[in-house]
N, CA, C and O atoms as a Tinker XYZ file with bonds, in Angstrom:
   252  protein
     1  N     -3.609000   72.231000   38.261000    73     2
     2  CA    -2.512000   72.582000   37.345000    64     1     3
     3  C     -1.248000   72.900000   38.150000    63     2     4     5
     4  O     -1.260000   73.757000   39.034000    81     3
     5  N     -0.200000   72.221000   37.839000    73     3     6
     6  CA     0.885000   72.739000   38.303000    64     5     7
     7  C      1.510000   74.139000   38.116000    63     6     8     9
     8  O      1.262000   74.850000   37.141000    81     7
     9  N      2.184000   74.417000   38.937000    73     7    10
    10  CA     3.105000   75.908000   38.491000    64     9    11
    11  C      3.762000   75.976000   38.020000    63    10    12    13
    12  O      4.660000   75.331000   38.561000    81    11
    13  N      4.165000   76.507000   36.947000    73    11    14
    14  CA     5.180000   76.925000   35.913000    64    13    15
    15  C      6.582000   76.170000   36.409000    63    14    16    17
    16  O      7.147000   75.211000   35.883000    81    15
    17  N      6.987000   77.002000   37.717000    73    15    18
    18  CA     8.044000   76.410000   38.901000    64    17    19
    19  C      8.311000   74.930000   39.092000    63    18    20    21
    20  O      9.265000   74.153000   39.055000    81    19
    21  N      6.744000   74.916000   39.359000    73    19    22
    22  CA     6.937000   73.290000   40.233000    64    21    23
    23  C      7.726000   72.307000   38.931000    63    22    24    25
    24  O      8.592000   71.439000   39.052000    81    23
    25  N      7.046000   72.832000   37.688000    73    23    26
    26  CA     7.827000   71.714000   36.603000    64    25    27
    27  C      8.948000   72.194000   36.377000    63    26    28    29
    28  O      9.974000   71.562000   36.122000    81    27
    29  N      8.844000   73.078000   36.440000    73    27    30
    30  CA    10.797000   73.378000   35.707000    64    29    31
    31  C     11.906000   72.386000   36.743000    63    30    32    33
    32  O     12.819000   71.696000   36.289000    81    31
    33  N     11.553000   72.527000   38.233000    73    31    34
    34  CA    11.839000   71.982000   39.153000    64    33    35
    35  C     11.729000   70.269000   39.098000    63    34    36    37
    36  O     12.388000   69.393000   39.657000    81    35
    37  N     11.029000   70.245000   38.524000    73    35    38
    38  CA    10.383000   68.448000   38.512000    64    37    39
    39  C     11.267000   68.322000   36.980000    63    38    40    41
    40  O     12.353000   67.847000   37.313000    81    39
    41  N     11.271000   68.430000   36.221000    73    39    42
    42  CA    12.208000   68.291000   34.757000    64    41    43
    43  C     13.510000   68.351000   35.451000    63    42    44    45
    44  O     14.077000   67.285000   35.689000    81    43
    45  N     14.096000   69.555000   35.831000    73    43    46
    46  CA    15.503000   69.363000   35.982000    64    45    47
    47  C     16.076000   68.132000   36.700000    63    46    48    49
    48  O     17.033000   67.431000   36.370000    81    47
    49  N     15.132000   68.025000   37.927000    73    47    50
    50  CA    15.486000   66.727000   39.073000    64    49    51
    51  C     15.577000   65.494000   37.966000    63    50    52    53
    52  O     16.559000   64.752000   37.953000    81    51
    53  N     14.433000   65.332000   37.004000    73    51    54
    54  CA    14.640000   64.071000   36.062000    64    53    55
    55  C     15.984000   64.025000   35.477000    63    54    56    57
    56  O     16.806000   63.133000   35.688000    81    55
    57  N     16.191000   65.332000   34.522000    73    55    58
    58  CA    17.506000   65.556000   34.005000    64    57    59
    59  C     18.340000   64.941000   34.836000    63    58    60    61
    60  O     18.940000   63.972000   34.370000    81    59
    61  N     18.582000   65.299000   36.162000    73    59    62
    62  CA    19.727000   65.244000   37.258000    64    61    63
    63  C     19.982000   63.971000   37.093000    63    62    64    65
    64  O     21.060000   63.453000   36.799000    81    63
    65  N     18.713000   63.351000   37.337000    73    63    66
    66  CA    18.873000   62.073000   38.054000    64    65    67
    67  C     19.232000   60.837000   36.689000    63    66    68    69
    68  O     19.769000   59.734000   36.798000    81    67
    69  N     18.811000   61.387000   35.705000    73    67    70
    70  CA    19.408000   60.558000   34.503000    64    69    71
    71  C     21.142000   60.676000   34.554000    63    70    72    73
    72  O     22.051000   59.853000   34.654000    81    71
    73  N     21.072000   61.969000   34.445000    73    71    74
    74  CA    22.595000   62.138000   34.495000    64    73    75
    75  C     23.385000   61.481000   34.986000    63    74    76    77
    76  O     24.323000   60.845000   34.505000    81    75
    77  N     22.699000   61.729000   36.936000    73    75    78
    78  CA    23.655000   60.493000   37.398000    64    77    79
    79  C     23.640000   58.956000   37.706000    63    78    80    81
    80  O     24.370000   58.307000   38.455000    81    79
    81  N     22.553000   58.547000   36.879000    73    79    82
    82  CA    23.120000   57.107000   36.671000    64    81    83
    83  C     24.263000   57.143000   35.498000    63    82    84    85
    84  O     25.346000   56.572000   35.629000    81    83
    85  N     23.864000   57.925000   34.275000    73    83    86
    86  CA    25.124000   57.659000   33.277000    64    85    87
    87  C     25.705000   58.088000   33.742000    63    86    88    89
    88  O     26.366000   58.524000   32.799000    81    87
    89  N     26.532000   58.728000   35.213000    73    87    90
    90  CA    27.973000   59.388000   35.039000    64    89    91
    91  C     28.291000   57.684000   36.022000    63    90    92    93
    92  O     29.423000   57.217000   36.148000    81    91
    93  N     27.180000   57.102000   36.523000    73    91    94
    94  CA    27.586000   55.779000   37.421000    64    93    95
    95  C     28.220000   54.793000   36.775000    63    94    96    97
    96  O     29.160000   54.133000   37.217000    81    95
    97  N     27.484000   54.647000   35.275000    73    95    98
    98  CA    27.902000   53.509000   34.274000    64    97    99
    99  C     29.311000   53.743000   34.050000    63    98   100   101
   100  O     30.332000   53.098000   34.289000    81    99
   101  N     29.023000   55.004000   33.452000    73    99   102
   102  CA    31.009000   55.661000   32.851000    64   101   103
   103  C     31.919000   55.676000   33.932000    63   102   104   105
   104  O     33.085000   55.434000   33.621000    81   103
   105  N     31.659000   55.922000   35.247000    73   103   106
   106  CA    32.512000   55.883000   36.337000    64   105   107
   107  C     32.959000   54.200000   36.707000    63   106   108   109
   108  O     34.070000   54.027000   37.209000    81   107
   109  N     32.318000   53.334000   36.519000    73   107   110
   110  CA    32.307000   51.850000   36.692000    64   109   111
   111  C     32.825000   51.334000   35.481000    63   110   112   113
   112  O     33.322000   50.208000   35.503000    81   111
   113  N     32.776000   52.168000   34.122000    73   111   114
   114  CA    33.296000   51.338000   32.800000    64   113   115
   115  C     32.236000   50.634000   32.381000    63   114   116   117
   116  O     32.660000   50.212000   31.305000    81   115
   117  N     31.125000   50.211000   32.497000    73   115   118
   118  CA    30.113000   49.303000   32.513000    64   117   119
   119  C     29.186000   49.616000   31.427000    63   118   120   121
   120  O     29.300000   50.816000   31.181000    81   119
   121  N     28.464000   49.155000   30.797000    73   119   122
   122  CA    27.051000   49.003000   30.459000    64   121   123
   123  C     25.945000   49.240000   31.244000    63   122   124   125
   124  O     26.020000   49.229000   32.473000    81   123
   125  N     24.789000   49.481000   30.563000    73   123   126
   126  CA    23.411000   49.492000   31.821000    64   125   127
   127  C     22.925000   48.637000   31.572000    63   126   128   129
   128  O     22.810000   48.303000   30.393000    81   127
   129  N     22.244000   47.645000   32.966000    73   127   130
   130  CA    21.447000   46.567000   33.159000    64   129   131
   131  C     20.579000   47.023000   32.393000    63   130   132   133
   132  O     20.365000   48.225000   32.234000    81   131
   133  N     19.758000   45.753000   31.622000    73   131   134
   134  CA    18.276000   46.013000   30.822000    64   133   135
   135  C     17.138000   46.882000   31.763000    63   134   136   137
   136  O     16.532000   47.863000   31.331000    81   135
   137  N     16.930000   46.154000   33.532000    73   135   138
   138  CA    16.555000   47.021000   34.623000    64   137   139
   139  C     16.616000   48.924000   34.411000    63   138   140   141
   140  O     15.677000   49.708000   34.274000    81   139
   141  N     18.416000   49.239000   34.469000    73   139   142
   142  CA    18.748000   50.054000   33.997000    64   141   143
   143  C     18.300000   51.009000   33.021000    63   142   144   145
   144  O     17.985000   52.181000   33.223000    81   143
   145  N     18.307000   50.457000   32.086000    73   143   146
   146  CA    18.072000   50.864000   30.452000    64   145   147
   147  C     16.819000   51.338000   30.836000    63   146   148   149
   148  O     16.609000   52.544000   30.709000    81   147
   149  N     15.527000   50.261000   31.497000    73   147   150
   150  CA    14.247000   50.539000   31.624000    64   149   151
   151  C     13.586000   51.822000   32.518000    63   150   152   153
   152  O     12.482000   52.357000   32.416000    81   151
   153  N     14.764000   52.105000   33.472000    73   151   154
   154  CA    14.234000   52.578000   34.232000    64   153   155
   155  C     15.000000   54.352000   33.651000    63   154   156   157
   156  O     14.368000   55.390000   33.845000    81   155
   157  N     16.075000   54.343000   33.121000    73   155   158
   158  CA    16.184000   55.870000   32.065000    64   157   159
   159  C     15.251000   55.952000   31.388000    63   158   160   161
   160  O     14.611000   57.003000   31.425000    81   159
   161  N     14.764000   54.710000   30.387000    73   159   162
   162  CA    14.081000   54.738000   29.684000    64   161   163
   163  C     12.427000   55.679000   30.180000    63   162   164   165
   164  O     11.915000   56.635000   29.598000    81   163
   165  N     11.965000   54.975000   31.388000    73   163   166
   166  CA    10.997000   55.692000   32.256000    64   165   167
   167  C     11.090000   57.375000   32.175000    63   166   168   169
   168  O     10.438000   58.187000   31.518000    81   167
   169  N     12.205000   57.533000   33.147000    73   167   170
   170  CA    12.376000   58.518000   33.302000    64   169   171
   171  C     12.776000   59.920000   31.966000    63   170   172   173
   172  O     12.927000   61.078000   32.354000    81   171
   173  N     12.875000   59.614000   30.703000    73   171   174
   174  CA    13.055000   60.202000   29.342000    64   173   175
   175  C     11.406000   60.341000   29.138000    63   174   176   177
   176  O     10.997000   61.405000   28.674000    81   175
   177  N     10.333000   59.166000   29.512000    73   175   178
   178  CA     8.927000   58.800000   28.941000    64   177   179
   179  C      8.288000   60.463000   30.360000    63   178   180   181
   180  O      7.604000   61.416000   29.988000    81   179
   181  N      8.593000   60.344000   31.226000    73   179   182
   182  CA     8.526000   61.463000   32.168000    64   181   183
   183  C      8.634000   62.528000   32.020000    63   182   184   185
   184  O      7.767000   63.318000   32.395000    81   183
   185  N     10.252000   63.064000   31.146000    73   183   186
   186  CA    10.526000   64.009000   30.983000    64   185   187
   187  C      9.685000   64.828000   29.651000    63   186   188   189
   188  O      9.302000   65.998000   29.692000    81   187
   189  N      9.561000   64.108000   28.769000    73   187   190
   190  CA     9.130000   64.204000   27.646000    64   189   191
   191  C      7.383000   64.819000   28.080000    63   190   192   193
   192  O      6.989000   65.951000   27.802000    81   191
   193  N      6.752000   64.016000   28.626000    73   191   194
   194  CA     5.310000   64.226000   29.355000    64   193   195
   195  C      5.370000   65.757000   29.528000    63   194   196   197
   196  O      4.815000   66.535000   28.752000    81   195
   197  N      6.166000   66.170000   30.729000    73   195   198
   198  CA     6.538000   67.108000   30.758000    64   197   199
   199  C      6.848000   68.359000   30.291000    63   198   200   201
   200  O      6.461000   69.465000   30.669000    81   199
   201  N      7.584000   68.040000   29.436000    73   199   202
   202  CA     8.075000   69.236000   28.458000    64   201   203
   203  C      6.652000   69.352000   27.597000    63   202   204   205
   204  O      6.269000   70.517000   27.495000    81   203
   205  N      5.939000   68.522000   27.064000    73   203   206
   206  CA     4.599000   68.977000   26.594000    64   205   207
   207  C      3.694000   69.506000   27.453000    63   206   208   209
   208  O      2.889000   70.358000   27.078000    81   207
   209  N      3.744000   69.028000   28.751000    73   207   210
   210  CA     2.636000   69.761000   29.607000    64   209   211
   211  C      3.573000   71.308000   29.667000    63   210   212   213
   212  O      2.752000   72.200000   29.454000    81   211
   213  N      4.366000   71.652000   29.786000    73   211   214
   214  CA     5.019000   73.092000   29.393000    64   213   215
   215  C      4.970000   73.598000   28.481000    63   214   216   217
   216  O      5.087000   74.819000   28.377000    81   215
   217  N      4.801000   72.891000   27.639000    73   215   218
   218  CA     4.824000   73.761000   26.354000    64   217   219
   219  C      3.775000   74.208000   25.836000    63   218   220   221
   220  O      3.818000   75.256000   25.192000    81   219
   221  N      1.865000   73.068000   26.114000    73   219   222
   222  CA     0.548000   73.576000   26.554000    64   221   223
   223  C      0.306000   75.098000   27.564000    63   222   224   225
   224  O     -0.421000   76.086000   27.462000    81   223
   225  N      1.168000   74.713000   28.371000    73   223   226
   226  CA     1.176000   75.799000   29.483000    64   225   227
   227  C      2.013000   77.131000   29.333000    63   226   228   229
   228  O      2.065000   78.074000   30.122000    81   227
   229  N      2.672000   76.967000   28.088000    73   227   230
   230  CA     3.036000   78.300000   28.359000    64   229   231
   231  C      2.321000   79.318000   26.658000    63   230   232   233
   232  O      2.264000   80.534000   26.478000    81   231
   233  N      1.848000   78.034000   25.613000    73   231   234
   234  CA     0.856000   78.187000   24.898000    64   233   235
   235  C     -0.218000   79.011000   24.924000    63   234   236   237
   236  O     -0.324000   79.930000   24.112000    81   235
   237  N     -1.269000   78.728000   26.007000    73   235   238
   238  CA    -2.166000   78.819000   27.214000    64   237   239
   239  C     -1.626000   80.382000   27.708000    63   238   240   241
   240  O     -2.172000   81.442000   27.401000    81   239
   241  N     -0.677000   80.255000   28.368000    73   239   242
   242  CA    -0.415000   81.633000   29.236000    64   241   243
   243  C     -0.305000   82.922000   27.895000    63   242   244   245
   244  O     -0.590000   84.104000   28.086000    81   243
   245  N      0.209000   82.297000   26.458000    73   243   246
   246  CA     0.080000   83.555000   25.889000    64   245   247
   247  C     -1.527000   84.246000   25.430000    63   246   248   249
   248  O     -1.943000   85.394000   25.272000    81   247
   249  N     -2.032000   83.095000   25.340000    73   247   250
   250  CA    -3.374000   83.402000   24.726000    64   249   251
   251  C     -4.430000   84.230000   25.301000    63   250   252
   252  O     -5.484000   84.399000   24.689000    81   251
């Protein structure tokens, strides 16, 4: 089981790192490659994982 930490830590980095591809698109004026699209897309399918394994886990910690 991970630590409480280790995910909050592992979520935000996802957050981050979504972020900065969209601040890349808007900084370029551009659209995202389908590549692109797929690979936020990933990383949202990650985050999401996540936030449920936290939300089990902190479920869990009240009980």
């Amino acid at each position: 089981i991970m630590k409480k930490t280790d995910m909050e830590t592992k979520l935000e980095s996802l957050v981050a790192e979504i972020n900065k591809i969209k601040n890349a698109f808007i900084s370029e004026g551009r659209e995202a490659t389908d590549a692109e699209t797929a690979e936020i897309e990933e990383l949202r399918n990650h985050i999401r994982n996540l936030e449920e394994i936290r939300e089990s886990f902190l479920i869990e910690k009240k009980e």
